[in-house]
MIGU-335772 format. One record per residue (C-alpha): y, z, x; residue in one letter; residue number from 1. Coordinates in steps of 0.1 Angstrom, whole numbers. Layout:
! residues N
(rec (Y; Z; X); A; NUM),
...
//
This chain:
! residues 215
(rec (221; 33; 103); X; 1),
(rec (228; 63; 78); X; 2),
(rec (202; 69; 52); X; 3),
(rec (186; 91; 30); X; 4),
(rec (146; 97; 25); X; 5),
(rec (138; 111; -9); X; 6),
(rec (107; 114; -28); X; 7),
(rec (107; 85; -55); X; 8),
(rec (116; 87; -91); X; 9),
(rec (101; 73; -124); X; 10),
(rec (136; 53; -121); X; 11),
(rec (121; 36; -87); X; 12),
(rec (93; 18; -104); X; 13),
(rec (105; -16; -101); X; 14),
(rec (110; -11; -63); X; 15),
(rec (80; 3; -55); X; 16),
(rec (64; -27; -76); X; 17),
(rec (80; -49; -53); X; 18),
(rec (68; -28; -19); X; 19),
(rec (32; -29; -30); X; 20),
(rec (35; -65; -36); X; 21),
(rec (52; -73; -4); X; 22),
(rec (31; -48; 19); X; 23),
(rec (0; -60; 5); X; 24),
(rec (11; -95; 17); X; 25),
(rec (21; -82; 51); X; 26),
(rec (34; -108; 72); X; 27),
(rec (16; -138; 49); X; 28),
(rec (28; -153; 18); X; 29),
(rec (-1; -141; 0); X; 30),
(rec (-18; -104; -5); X; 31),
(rec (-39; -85; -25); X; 32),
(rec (-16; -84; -58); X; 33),
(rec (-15; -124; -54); X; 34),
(rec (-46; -125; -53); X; 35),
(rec (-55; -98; -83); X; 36),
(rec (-31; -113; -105); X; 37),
(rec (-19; -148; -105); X; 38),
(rec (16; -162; -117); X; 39),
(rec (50; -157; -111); X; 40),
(rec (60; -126; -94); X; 41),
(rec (83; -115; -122); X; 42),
(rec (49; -113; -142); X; 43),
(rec (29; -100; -112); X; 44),
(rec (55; -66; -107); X; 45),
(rec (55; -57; -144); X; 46),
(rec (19; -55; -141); X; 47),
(rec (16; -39; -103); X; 48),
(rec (43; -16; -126); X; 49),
(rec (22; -2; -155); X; 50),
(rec (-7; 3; -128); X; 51),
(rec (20; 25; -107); X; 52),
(rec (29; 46; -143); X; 53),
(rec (-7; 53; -152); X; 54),
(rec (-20; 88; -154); X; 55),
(rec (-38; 101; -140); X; 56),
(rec (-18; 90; -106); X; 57),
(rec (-41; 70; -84); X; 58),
(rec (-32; 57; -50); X; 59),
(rec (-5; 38; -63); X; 60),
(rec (10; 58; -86); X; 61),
(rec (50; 63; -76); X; 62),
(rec (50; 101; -75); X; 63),
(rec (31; 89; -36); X; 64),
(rec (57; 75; -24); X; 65),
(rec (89; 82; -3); X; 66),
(rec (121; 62; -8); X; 67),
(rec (150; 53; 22); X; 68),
(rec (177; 49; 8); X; 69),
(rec (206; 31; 22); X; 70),
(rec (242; 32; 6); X; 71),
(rec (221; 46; -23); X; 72),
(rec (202; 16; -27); X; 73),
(rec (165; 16; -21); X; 74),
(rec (157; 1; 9); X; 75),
(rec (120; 9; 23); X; 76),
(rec (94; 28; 12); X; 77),
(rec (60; 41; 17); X; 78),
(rec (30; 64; 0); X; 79),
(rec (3; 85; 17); X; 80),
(rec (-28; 105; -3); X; 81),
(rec (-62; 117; 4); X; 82),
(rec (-90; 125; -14); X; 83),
(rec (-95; 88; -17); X; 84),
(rec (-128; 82; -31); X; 85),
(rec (-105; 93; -65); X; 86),
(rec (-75; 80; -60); X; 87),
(rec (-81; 48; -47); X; 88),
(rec (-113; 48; -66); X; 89),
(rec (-122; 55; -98); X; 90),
(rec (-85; 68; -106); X; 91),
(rec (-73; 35; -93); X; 92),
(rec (-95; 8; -110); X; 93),
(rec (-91; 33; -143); X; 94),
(rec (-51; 26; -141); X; 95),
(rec (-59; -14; -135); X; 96),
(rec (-81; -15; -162); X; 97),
(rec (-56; 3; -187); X; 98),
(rec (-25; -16; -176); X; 99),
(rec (-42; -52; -180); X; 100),
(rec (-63; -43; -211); X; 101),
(rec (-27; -31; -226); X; 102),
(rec (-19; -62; -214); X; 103),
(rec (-42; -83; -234); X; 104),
(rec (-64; -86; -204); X; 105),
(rec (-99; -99; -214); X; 106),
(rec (-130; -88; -205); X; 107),
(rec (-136; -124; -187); X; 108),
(rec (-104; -123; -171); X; 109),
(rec (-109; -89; -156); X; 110),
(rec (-143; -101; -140); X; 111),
(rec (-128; -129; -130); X; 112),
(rec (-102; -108; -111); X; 113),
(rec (-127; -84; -97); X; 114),
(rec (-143; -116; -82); X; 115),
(rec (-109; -127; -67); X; 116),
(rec (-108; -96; -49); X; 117),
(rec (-145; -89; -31); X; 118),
(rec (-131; -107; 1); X; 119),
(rec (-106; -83; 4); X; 120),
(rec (-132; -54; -2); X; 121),
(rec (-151; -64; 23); X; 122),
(rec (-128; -57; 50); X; 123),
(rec (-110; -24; 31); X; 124),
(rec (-111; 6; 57); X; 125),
(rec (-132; 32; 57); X; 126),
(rec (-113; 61; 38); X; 127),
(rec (-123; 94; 45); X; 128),
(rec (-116; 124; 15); X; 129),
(rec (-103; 147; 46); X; 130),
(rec (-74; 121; 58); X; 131),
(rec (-39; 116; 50); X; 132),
(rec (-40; 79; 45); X; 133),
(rec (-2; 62; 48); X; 134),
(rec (-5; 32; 27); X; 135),
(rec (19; 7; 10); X; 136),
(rec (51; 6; 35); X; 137),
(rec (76; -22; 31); X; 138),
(rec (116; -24; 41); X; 139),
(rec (134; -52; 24); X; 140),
(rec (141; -81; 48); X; 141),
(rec (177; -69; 54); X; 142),
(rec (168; -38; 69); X; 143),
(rec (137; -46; 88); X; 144),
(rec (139; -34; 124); X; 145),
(rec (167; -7; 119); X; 146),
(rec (148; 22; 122); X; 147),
(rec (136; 34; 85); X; 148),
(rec (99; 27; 84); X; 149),
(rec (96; 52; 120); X; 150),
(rec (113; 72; 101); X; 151),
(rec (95; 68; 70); X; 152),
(rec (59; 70; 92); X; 153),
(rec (76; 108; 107); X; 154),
(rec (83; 123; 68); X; 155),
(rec (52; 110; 56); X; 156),
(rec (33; 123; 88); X; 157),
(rec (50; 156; 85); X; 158),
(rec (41; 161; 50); X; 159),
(rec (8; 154; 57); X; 160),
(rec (7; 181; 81); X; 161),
(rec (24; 205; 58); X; 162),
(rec (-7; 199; 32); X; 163),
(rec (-29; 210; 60); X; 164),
(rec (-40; 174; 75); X; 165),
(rec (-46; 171; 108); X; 166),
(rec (-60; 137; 98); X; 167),
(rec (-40; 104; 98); X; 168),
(rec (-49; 68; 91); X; 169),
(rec (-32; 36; 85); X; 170),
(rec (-44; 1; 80); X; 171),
(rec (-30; -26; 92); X; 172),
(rec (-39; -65; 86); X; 173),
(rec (-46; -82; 117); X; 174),
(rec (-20; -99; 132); X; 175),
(rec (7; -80; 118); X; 176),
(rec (21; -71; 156); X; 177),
(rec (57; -57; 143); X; 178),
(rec (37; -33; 120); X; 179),
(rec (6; -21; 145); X; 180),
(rec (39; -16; 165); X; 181),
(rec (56; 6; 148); X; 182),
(rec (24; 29; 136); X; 183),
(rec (15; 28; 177); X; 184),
(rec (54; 43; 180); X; 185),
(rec (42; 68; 161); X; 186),
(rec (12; 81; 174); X; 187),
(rec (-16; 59; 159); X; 188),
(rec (-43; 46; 180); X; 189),
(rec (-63; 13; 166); X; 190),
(rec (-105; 26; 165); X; 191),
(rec (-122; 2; 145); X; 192),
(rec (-113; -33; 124); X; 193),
(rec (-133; -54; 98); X; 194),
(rec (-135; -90; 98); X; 195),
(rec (-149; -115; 77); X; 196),
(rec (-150; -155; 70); X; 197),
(rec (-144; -153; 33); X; 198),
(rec (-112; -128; 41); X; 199),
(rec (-98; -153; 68); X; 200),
(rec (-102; -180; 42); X; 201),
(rec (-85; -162; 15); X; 202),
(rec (-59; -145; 32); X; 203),
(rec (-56; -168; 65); X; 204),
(rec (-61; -134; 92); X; 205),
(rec (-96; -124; 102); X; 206),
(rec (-96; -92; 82); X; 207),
(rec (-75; -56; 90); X; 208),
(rec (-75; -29; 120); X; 209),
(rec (-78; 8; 113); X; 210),
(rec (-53; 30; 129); X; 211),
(rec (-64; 70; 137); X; 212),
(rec (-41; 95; 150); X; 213),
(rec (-51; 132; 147); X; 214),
(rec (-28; 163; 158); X; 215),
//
């Protein structure tokens, strides 16, 4: 299949609202953004949207990610980042806060979200500040298993070295077997997972593998 990897665009923010949403389910019908944020999903991406705009970028800002594009339509994507304690930290609850309060998020529905989300905390990877973590990947349905997320994983992975990283981690929820696939084609090695009840009875999976690779 012909395509095109680019780095995304301010003009890709709808898609890459939709590949957080639909990586963060995996292979359930429900994930993290679900979870955060309940309602229709045309109310869920205009919100997983702001919190991609805000400056400055955390984790899952857009200027992370890289596009495939197929018959210039966006077909997969995926982000990478280090120096995570920030940008999946402070940066990234700093952009949630913003985008909800903006809005017309409550102070009582904002801890009641942060209280939706602690099952999936508990089983959140460790994230080293000296690894380039590959997060968010997601192909639309009709161009799963053609080849783009490998090649995705190999530009993202390559960048990564070009920064200097010699680094790499991926997480992975457990039972996704397509996905550990694909990062094992790749070079990643599981070392470690989390598990917990109150995850398994969110989500319906015992909690998510860590993936290593370093080279």
């Amino acid at each position: 299949m012909a395509h095109t990897i680019r780095r995304a665009e301010a003009r890709d923010l709808p898609f890459i609202a939709w590949v957080q949403q639909e990586a963060s389910r995996s292979h359930l019908p429900f994930g993290f953004w679900d979870l955060a944020i309940p309602g229709s999903d045309e109310y869920r991406l205009d919100l997983v949207a702001r919190i991609a705009s805000r400056e400055p970028g955390s984790f899952a800002h857009w200027s992370r990610f890289l596009v495939a594009e197929v018959d210039g339509e966006p077909a997969a994507a995926l982000s990478a980042y280090d120096d995570a304690k920030a940008v999946s930290g402070e940066r990234f609850y700093g952009a949630v806060l913003a985008a909800m309060t903006a809005a017309g998020w409550n102070e009582a529905r904002l801890g009641a979200m942060q209280q939706r989300v602690a099952p999936f905390l508990a089983c959140a990877p460790e994230q080293p500040d000296d690894t380039w973590i590959v997060e968010w990947v997601a192909a639309r349905p009709a161009h799963r298993g053609k080849g783009l997320t490998k090649a995705l994983l190999r530009a993202i992975l390559d960048e990564g070295r070009t920064r200097g990283h010699t680094r790499f981690q991926v997480g992975v929820l457990i039972g996704n077997s397509p996905a550990q696939r694909a990062y094992e084609g790749v070079g990643f090695a599981v070392v470690d997972e989390k598990r917990d009840p109150a995850f398994e009875a969110t989500f319906g999976t015992p909690g998510i593998r860590r993936l290593r690779q370093a080279r």
